[in-house]
Wavefront OBJ file of the C-alpha trace (Angstrom):
o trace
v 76.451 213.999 256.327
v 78.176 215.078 259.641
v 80.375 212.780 260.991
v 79.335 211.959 265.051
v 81.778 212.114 267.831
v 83.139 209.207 270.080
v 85.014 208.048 272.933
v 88.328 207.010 273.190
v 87.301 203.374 274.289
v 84.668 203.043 271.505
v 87.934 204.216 269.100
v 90.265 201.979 271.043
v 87.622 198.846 270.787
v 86.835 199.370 267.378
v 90.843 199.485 266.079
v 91.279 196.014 268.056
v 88.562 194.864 266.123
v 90.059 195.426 263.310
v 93.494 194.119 264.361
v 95.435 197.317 265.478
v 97.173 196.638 268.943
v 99.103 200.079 270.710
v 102.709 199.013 270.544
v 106.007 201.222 271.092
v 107.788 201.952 267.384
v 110.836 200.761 266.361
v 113.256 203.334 265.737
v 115.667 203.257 262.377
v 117.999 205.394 261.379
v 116.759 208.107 258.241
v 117.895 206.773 255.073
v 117.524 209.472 251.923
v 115.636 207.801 248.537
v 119.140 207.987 246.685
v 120.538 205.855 249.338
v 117.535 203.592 249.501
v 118.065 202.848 246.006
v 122.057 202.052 246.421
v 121.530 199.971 249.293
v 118.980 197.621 247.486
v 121.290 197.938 244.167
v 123.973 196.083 246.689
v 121.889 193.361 247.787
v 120.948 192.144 244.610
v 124.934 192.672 243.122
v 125.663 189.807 245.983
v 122.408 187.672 245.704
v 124.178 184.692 244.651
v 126.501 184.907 247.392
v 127.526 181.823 249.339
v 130.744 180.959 249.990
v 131.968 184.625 249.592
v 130.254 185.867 253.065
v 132.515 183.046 255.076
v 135.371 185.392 253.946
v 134.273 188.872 255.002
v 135.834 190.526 257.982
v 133.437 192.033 259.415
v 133.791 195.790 261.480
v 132.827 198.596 263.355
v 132.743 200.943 265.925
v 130.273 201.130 268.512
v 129.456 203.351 271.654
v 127.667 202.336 274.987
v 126.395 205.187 277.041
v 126.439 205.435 280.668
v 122.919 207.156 280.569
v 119.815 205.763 278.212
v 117.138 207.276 277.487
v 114.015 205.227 277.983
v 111.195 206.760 276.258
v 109.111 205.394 273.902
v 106.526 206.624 271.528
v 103.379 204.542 271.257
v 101.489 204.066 267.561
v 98.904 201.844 266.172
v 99.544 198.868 263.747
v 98.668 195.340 263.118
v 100.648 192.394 264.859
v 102.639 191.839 261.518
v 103.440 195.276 260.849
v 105.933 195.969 263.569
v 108.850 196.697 260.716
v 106.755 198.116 258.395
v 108.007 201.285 256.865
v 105.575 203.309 257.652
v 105.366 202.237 261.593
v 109.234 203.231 262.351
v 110.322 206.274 263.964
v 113.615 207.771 262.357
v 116.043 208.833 264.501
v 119.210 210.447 264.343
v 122.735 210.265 265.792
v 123.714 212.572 268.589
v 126.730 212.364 270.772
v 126.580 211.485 274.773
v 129.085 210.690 277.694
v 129.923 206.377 276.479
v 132.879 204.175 276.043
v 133.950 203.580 272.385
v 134.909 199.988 271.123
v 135.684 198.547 267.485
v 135.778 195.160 267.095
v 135.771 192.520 263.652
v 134.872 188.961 263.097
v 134.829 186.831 260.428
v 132.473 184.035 260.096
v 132.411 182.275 263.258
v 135.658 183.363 264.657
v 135.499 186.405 266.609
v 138.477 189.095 266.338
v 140.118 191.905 268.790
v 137.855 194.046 270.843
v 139.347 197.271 271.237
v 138.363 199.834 274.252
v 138.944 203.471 272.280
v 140.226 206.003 275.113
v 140.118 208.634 273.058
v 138.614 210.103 270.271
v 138.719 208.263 266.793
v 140.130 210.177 263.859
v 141.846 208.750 260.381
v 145.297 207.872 262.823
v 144.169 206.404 265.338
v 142.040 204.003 263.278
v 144.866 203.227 261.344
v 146.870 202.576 264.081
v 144.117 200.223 265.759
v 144.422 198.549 262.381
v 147.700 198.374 262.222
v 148.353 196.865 266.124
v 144.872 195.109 266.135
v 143.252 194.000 263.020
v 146.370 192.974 260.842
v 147.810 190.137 262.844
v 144.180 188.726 263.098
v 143.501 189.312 259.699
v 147.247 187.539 259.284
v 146.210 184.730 261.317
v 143.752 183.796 259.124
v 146.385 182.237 256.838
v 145.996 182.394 252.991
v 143.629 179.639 251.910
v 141.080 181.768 250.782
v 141.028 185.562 249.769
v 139.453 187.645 252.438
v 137.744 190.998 252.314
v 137.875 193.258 254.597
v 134.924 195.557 255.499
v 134.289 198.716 256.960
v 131.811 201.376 256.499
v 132.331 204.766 254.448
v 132.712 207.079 257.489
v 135.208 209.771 256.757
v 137.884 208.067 259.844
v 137.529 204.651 257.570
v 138.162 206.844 254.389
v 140.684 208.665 254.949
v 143.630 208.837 252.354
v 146.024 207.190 255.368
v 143.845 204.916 255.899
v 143.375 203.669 252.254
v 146.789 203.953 252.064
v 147.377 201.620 254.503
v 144.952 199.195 253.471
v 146.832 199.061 249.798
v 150.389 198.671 251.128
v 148.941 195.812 253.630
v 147.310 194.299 250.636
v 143.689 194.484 252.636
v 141.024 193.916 249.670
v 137.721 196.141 250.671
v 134.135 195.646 250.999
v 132.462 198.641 249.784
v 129.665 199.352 251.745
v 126.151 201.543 251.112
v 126.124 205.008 253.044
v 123.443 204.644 256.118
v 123.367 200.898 256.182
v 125.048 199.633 259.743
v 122.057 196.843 259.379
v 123.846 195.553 256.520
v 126.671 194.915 258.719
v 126.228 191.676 260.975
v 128.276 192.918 263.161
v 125.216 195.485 264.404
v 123.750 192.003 266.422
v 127.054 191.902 268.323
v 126.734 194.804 269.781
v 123.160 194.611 270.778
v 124.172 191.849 272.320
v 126.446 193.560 274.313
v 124.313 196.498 274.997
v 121.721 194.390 276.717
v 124.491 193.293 278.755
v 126.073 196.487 279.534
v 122.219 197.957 280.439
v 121.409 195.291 282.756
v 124.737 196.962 285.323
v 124.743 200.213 283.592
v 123.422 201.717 287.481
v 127.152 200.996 288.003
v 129.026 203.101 285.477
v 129.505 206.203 286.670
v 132.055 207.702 284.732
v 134.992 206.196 282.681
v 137.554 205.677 284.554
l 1 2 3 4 5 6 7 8 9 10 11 12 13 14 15 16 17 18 19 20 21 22 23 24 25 26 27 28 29 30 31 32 33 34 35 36 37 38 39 40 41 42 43 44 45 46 47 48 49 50 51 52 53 54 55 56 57 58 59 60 61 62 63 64 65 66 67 68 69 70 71 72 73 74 75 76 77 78 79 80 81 82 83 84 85 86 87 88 89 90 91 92 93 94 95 96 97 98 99 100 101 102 103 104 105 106 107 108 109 110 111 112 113 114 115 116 117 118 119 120 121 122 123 124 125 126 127 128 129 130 131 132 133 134 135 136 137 138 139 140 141 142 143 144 145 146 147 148 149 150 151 152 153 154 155 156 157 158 159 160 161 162 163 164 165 166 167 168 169 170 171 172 173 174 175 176 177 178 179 180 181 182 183 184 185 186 187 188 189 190 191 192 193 194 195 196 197 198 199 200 201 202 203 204 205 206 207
């Protein structure tokens, strides 16, 4: 039995029938199995948590560009299925003309927000720890034991940097490779990018 041909409407009609709706994919970062597993293996170490996520200090680095790219690629799924795993499009990091910031927060209290003019390697983290996170992290006073995190990039790894965070007595958070949405911070800065996007016409360079 041969199969017959048809028209793109009678294709497009019959996948709303049957609930499919064109809608641009959400993008997400690639993620290897291995760390797929580790990442889930740290969720359900800190199921029980409560109390314990009031005391994180929460970091990161991010970048705004001056130039976005606005393209989208289109794919069908149901309503519901918009985070679905197999309606993402992985993408990957690549580096662009931006401005650089790292910034922390711990439960409801936000910390510094650093403006990186340069760029970031094991010293100068430590040094934006050193002038920038320690006397907030000291201001927090010593009723409760904080933990400190940061992801496992090599700048945040760094034997200096460890080094540091041991003399200073900063307790660590480890952290799953490729998981910034484990990090609340991540809704900070999208925050702030759909600031930044709405006058990025007027950044022109970085001065």
């Amino acid at each position: 039995m041969g199969f017959k041909s048809a028209s793109t409407a009678i294709i497009r009609r019959n996948l709303y029938e049957l609930g499919y709706h064109g809608r641009a994919g959400v993008r997400k970062p690639f993620v290897s199995e291995q760390n797929r597993l580790k990442r889930l293996s740290w969720c359900k170490e800190r199921t029980n948590w409560k109390k314990e996520w009031e005391n994180v200090v929460w970091s990161d680095e991010s970048k705004y560009l001056l130039f976005q790219n606005d393209s989208h690629h289109w794919i069908w799924r149901k309503l519901k299925e918009k985070y679905d795993v197999n309606c993402l499009l992985p993408t990957v990091k690549q580096g662009s003309s931006g401005i650089m910031v790292w910034g922390a927060f711990i439960n409801n209290k936000p910390g510094p927000l650093v403006i990186i003019r340069e760029n970031i390697n094991a010293k100068k983290y430590r040094e934006i720890l050193q002038e920038h996170f320690l006397p907030f992290y000291t201001s927090l006073g010593n009723e409760n034991v904080y933990i400190f995190q940061d992801d496992n990039a090599p700048v945040h790894s760094a034997n200096i940097v460890t080094d540091w965070k041991t003399e200073n007595l900063i307790d660590s958070l480890p952290c799953p490779a490729q998981s910034p949405d484990l990090n609340p911070i991540e809704h900070i800065w999208d925050y702030l990018e759909k600031h930044v996007r709405k006058h990025e016409q007027r950044l022109m360079n970085l001065s």
